[in-house]
C-alpha angles and dihedrals in degrees: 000000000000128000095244095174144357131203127192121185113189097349113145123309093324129125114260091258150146118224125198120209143212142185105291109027124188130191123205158200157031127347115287097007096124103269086123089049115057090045087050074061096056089036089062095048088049094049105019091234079276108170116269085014107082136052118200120216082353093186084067086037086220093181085089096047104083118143083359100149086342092294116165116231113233123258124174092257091059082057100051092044087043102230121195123179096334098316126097130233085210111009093183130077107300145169125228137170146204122202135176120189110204127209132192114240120217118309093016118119103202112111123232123274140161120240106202124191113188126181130183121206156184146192119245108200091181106115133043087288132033115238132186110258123201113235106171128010106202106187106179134165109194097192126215090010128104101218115207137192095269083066091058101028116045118197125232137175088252086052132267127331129198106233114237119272085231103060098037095092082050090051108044085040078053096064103011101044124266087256084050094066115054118195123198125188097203126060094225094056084045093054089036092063093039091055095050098044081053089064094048097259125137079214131065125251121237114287085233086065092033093063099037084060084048089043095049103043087050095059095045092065096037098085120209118175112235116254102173134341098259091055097045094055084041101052106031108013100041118052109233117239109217095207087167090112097044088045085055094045093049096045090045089063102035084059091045089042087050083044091047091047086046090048093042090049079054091047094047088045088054101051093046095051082048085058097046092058097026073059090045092047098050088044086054096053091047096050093046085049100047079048081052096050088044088056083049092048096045084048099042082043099055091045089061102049080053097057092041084056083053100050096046079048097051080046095061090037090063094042085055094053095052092050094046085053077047093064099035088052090047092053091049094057085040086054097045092045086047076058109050086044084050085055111047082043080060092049100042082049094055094044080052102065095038097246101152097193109054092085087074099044092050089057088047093051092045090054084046095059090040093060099047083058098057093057097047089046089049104049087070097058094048097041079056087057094045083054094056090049094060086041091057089047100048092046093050090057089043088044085055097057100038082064099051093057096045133049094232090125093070087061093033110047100158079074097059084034108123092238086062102047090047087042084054106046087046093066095038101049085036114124106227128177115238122266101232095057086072087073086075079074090083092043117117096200089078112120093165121035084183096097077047095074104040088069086044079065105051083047093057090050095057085043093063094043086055105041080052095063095043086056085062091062107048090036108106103231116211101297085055095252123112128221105267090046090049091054090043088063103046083052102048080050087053095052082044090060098048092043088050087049096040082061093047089048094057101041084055091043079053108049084036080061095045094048092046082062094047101258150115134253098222120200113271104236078060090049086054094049096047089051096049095045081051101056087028105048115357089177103069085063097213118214138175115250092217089061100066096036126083131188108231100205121041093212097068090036100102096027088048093042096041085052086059097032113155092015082080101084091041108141118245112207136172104278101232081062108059105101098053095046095053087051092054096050091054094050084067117111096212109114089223091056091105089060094066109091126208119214114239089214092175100059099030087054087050087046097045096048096049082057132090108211107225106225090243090060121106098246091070088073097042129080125207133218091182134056100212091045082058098044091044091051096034093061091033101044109014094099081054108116140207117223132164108225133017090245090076087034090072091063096053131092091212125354146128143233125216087245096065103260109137127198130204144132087019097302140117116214142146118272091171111131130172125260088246084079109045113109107157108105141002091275088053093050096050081046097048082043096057091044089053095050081042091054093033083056082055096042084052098046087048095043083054092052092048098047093047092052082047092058096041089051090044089050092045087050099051083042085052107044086046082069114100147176111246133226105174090109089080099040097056083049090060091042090052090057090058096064088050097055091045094055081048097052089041087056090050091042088056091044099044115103117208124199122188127276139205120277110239109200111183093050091052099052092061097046094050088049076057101049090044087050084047090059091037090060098032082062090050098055091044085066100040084054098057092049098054093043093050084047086051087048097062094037081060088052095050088047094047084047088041089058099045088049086053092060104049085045084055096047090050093043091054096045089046082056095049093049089063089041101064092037083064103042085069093060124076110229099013112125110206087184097063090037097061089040089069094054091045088043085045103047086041091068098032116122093197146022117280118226096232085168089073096037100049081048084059095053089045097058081040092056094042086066107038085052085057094044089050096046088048086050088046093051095038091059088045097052089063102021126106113260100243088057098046122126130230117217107171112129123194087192126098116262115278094359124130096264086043085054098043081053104061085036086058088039088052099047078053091057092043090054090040090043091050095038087054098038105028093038121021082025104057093033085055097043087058109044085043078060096044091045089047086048089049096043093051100042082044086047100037105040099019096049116009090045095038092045083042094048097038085058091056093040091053085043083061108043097059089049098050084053086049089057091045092044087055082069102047115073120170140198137355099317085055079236115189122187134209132187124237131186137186123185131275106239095219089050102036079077094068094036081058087042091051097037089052091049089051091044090056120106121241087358106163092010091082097322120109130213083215097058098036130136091232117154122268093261094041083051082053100045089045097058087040081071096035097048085053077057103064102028117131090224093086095182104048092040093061093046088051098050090040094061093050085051089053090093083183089076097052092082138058109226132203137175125230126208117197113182115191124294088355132111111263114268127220105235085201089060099038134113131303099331098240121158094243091067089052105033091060087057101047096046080056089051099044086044080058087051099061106038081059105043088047084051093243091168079059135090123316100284130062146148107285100173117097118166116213118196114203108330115141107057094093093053119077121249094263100049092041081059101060101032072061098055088041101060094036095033109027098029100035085229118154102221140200127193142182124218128155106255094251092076106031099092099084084060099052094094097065104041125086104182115045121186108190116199131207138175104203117171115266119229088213106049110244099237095297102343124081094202133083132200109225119197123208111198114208131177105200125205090231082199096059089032079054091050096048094055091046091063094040086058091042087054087049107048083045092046087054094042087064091040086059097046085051099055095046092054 
């Protein structure tokens, strides 16, 4: 396909014109007439001005001019607006257009079309210099049509006008068909279709091919003298690869991949020196608790020794008691005994004196004093009876208005029966004689008992009314219970039902507590598992899932939390640690152990990150301080919904409404839950916190109630059980009986006459040595008495101290164990109570005393250390820690107190949060964009510079041996000479080429393989931290030129070329001859010829491009050998050519060019915009025969015209 015209509207300095072409073409005149100008034109059209593709003015090589004398480079909207040194042809918005109408040569099957570039343009003044701006960019291919000027320009009465870049398209589909003008937004699909409709197809060719032919058309018109052969293949036969950007980009992330690792060794640090206090810490708290527990055990254990020394007191005390019964049983039997010896001595006296009588009145005597004893032995056990009475009577009124204050009646009804109000109001309206007056029993002034009776019949009369209530109470009702079981019960129920509340109380004392120090109460059956994992397995660091999620809006928290429920208090553990701590946990023996729950963070972490959250989900209110909490909920809750009714409920697979109705595996339930029971986020805990002071008012309102009811059924039942049946009726009857039988023996003692009786001696004498034993013992036994009562005394007193003592020792033991209490209530997953279990357990089997003082020394010295150890950690993170996470440790509180020790507990919950934060959270999302940047940087470094370098060095490979093949075709001047490349390594550069062919040759490099961690050879590791080492050096600037010069794969070869004439042996041009440029410049015209058969796909097909532009070439080739790179590239190759060449030398040439175009810049008598010159174009078709003749005889004149001159000089 041959140019066959050219039309520019608008384009420099140029005439609006058409130019036809020929064969040979041939563009004239002086500098800076416009002969550059008009081929930049064609080379636009040709390459599109497409970045790397195009060289402007390409005989000044003005792509390396920029900023030169503060020349400005060419664009095509310098062209449009015409720009000459600095001033514009038409410095306002303008249209302009380049067209090129292609026609098939001979043999070739395409058929014609017109390729058209328009660009509209302004001029921007802002700025210290004005520069040429590029509005609109028109790209357009009308196939099977031959455009002309009239399509571009349209003439009117007022002159011609350009028509607008914008309506062109509308006007040509107007007249051509909307399927005959084809539009394209992008350069390379522009030069993709040209390229193919150059090779006679209706497609496009791919854009690779498509610039290669740009390329290489480009480079054929922009002349470069060769200076040496390696240049020469480096700068026009291989394309240059510009991997400054990639170099950039590589050495960007492996700095932020060595920054990241830098950052992530301080993170580690961090978060080790974070273990090591948050260790510390929990050592300490574990030493200050077990000195606690010490203070607990001394005082527990010298509460029990006390209470052994009062028991073996109360022992003795009893032992004395009993021997003390002992003596006074003993002086009973002595006195008896002084009395039966009194009397024998009375009766021996008698006898004595021969009284006959006196036996009788002995016996007499002794019935008399019998019988006073037994009344006064009588009266106590009836005034105890009287006493009862009056203690019936008053209960019973007590018992009345106790139930009037209290509702007892309605659980007691035997006490509002009928039986038991009559029964009552018999005792209380009863008459009743005094007690005392039953002390006139024992009286002697009595001359008539009658009255005496009388009274014993009143008495008889209370007794029945009495005996009748306690009946009430003993008698079993219907159910089988009597009255005082059946309070019993209701009491013990009662003590059931404070106990029960007592424990409600404390567990929500506790978790009020727990919330007040920003934490949650867990299950127990979680606290359990989480001990067990910690003394099990601490590394695998358990935690509780609740405690690192919030709920964003207040409004979703119970609904959100209800949905999860008991997935809450799932444990989050290290990963590499699951399955141990699962099996821990189900080696618990807690019945509720199936019910903890261990977090698979591996797997949830794969599943949530193959899942897109929908901005209705749930997660989109919650926030996460863990990234094994997100990722868990994340794959188990991210398809939950929000929704706002239960209509729509009923439409969605699993969702939630803000009133707590939950929807899932096609179901609708409740998912409401109290405030009591949130526990994700601060706001959830201060409102779980007000629900539990509100339940904790209520606990304490119904603990009052119950106790008072308690106390109301405890005092019933002692009323009650004071209440007893009575038995003094018959006791003042025998003691009525008494008084009879003493006036009867008083009457016998006044009656009785007594004679005189014989004296015995003998037997008087012993008994009297009896008697006088009898005293002697009876003595004895006074002052053994009062030993062994003052030694009981004092025993009382040690007992009495002993039990004072006890409870003071009490008092200190309890609040020892509150102490400890409280410590540990400020501690997650510490248990007191088991705690205290194992002292008393402890103290229980122990066989001596333990010396506590020693040990707590111990713990103290211990503590003191540990304090230290703690504050250096402390001090050594902060030291390198940023300032937003460092760690105040100051404590106004005196060493090892309580506050002391709620300070380090606060300060190691800090470290806990601060641990997880850095570990759980930065580090891991460090970890893993370390991991992503390492992954970037090796697949960048891998595939965007080791590939391309390694693929760039094959495809320069090919390249020259594709050339090789299309140079075995070409075969120029006389010698029929054909040349060939060829190429050997460089030895500095043959190193890389073996680093990069043994990277490419690797296995799974770049899919999980590192270039970090590879198994390369010891010289290809070298060689890999030699360029790792250029990336990170701290020269930038010599570091990229460096790199940059081991990217150049051009450089990685040493190239030659090899002549071979016909029927001769090949030639090194590199060690050949003189080195002139004649010698090289031949050979590469023949080279660059190759190139562009094969990049416009000459070996393909019947139609190709036939159209190359030379600037300026030949004038560093002789006449002779211009000539016949001429006919080489018109005659040999087919190629339609167009050169440039100043006037002056163009004569020699004229003979072989059909079509000349002279250019000429004259001044203009108008100025032209801002210029007052114009260009002028004189079109001229030669007869190249007549043009050959004329220089023939011209030759033939000249060689005449020397010929005289030579005769004349020799005459």
């Amino acid at each position: 396909m041959y140019l066959k015209r050219s039309i520019t509207v608008n384009w420099g300095n140029l005439p609006v014109e058409e130019l036809e072409y020929g064969p040979v073409n041939l563009f004239s005149g002086g500098n800076g007439s416009g002969k550059t100008t008009a081929a930049d034109a064609l080379q636009t059209l040709m390459t599109a001005a497409h970045d790397n593709l195009f060289n402007y003015n390409p005989g000044q090589d003005e792509t390396t001019q920029r900023g030169r004398g503060g020349k400005q480079v060419r664009t095509l909207a310098s062209y449009v607006l015409g720009c000459d040194d600095g001033a514009y042809a038409r410095p306002w918005d303008t249209d302009g257009y380049i067209a090129g109408v292609f026609h098939p040569t001979q043999g070739e099957s395409a058929e014609p079309f017109t390729a058209v570039i328009g660009v509209r343009a302004h001029l921007d003044s802002a700025g210290s210099s004005r520069q040429a701006r590029q509005n609109e960019l028109l790209l357009m291919i009308v196939p099977g049509e031959m455009l002309s000027l009239s399509h571009l320009v349209r003439e009117a009465d007022d002159g011609r006008h350009v028509v607008p870049v914008t309506e062109l398209p509308t006007l040509l589909r107007r007249q051509f068909g909307k399927a005959g003008v084809e539009l394209y937004e992008r350069k390379s699909a522009y030069l993709a279709r040209l390229y193919g409709a150059l090779r006679g197809r209706r497609d496009a060719v791919s854009i690779r091919e498509a610039k290669n032919a740009a390329r290489t058309f480009a480079n054929f018109m922009a002349y470069k003298p060769v200076k040496s052969i390696d240049q020469f293949v480096a700068e026009e036969v291989l394309e240059a690869r510009d991997f400054g950007d990639t170099i950039r980009r590589i050495r960007e992330l492996l700095r932020t991949v060595h920054g990241m690792e830098q950052e992530a060794g301080r993170l580690r640090d961090a978060v080790a020196l974070l273990q090591q206090s948050r260790d510390q810490a929990d050592q300490y708290l574990e030493g200050w608790l077990e000195r606690t527990g010490l203070d607990y055990a001394a005082a527990a254990q010298t509460w029990r020794q006390n209470q052994k020394q009062y028991l073996a007191a109360k022992d003795e005390q009893r032992q004395l008691a009993a021997r003390l019964a002992s003596n006074l049983d003993e002086q009973r039997l002595t006195n008896e005994r002084l009395e039966q010896a009194h009397q024998e001595l009375v009766q021996l006296e008698a006898r004595r004196q021969g009284i006959p009588a006196l036996h009788n009145k002995d016996q007499l005597e002794s019935r008399q004093r019998q019988l006073h004893e037994q009344l006064q032995t009588g009266v106590a056990p009836l005034l105890q009876q009287a006493r009862q009475r009056d203690q019936n009577v008053a209960a019973l009124r007590s018992l009345q208005q106790l139930l009037s204050q209290h509702s007892l009646g309605l659980e007691l009804p035997q006490l509002a029966s009928r039986g038991w109000r009559e029964t009552s109001q018999a005792v209380l309206t009863a008459e009743q004689q005094p007690v005392a007056d039953l002390n006139q029993l024992l009286a002697r002034d009595w001359i008539d008992l009658s009255p005496l009776d009388a009274g014993l019949d009143a008495i008889r009369s209370q007794q029945h009314s009495h005996n009748l209530l306690a009946e009430h109470l003993y008698a079993e009702g219907s159910d089988g219970i009597s009255l005082l079981q059946k309070v019993d019960r209701l009491g013990q129920e009662r003590a059931a039902a404070v106990t029960s509340l007592e424990r409600q109380v404390s567990q929500c004392e506790q978790q009020i507590s727990t919330l007040r120090a920003s934490r949650v109460s867990y299950p127990g059956y979680v606290e359990d598992a989480l001990r067990a994992i910690r003394q099990q397995c601490p590394q695998a660091d358990p935690r509780v899932l609740c405690d690192y999620v919030e709920v964003l809006d207040p409004d979703w928290q119970m609904a959100i939390e209800g949905y999860i429920g008991g997935s809450r208090f799932a444990i989050l553990v290290e990963p590499a640690f699951e399955a141990e701590a699962i099996r821990i946990v189900r080696q618990l023996s807690s019945r509720e152990r199936n019910r903890a729950r261990v977090i698979q963070g591996d797997k949830a972490r794969q599943d949530a990150e193959r899942l897109s959250v929908p901005e209705d989900s749930i997660l989109k209110v919650m926030r996460f301080g863990h990234k094994i909490a997100e990722y868990y909920l994340r794959a188990s809750y991210a398809g939950v919904q929000r929704v706002e009714h239960a209509d729509a409920l009923r439409q969605t697979r699993r969702g939630i409404t803000r009133e707590g109705l939950g929807s899932g595996n096609y179901a609708l339930f409740r998912c409401d839950i109290d405030d009591s029971q949130l526990v994700f986020g601060a706001e959830a805990r201060e409102r779980n916190l007000r629900a539990q002071e509100s339940q904790l008012e209520q606990l304490h309102l119904q603990r009052h109630a119950l106790r008072q009811q308690q106390q109301a059924l405890q005092q019933l039942a002692q009323l009650l059980n004071q209440i007893k049946p009575l038995d003094y009726a018959a006791r003042a009857s025998a003691l009525l009986d008494c008084q009879r039988q003493l006036r009867e023996l008083e009457q016998q003692l006044d009656s009785l006459d007594l004679g005189s009786h014989g004296d015995l001696d003998d037997q008087q004498s012993r008994v009297n040595q009896r008697y006088r034993e009898l005293e002697q013992r009876q003595r004895e036994l006074l002052e053994e008495h009062g030993r062994l009562d003052e030694k009981h005394r004092q025993l009382s007193q040690r007992i009495n101290q002993l039990a004072d003592q006890s409870d003071t020792l009490l008092e200190a033991k309890d609040a020892a164990e509150q102490h400890l209490l409280e410590a540990a209530s400020g501690l997650p997953g510490l248990d007191p109570q088991q705690r205290l279990e194992q002292l008393d357990a402890m103290l229980e089997q122990a066989h001596s005393p333990f010396d506590f003082v020693a040990d707590s020394a111990t713990l103290t010295t211990r503590l003191h250390q540990q304090a230290i150890s703690l504050e250096r950690a402390i001090e050594q993170y902060n030291q390198q820690s940023q300032p937003a996470d460092q760690l105040l440790h100051d404590c106004a509180d005196e060493l090892h107190s309580l506050g002391f020790f709620r300070h380090i507990g606060g300060l190691q919950r800090q470290l806990d949060n601060l641990y997880n934060r850095l570990r759980n959270n930065v580090l891991l999302e460090k970890q893993n964009q370390l991991a992503s940047l390492r992954d970037s940087f090796n697949t960048t470094f891998v595939s965007d510079l080791c590939h391309e370098i390694h693929q760039a060095i094959n495809d320069g490979r090919r390249i020259l041996e594709q050339l090789n093949l299309e140079l075995e075709h070409h075969q120029f001047g006389a010698d029929r000479e054909r040349f060939q490349f060829d190429w050997d390594w460089l030895p500095e550069y043959k190193e890389y080429w073996d680093f990069f062919q043994e990277v490419m040759q690797m296995p799974n490099l770049g899919d999980g393989a590192s270039l970090f961690d590879s198994n390369l050879s010891e010289r290809a590791a070298s060689i890999r931290d030699r360029l790792l080492s250029l990336l990170l050096d701290g020269d930038e600037q010599q570091a990229l030129r460096e790199l940059e010069r081991l990217s150049d794969y051009r450089r990685y070869r040493r190239y030659d070329i090899l002549k071979h004439p016909q029927g001769k042996p090949a030639i090194r041009l590199s060690e050949y001859g003189t080195g002139s440029g004649g010698q090289l410049e031949t050979p590469a015209y023949i080279i660059r010829a190759a190139a562009v058969t094969s990049a416009f796909r000459f070996n393909e097909g019947d139609s190709h491009l036939r159209m190359v532009i030379v600037d300026e070439a030949f004038m560093h080739m002789d006449e002779t050998r211009s000539r016949e790179v001429i006919g080489y590239l018109t005659e040999t190759l087919g190629l339609q050519l167009i050169f440039i060449m100043p006037t002056s030398k163009a004569g020699p040439f004229l003979d072989l060019i059909s079509n000349q175009f002279v250019f000429s810049k004259v001044p203009s008598r108008q100025p032209v915009g801002e210029l007052n010159t114009r260009v002028l174009l004189d079109r001229q078709q030669l007869n190249r025969e007549r043009v050959a003749e004329l220089w023939a005889q011209h030759r033939r004149v000249i060689r005449q015209q020397g010929m005289l001159d030579f005769m004349e000089e020799l005459v």
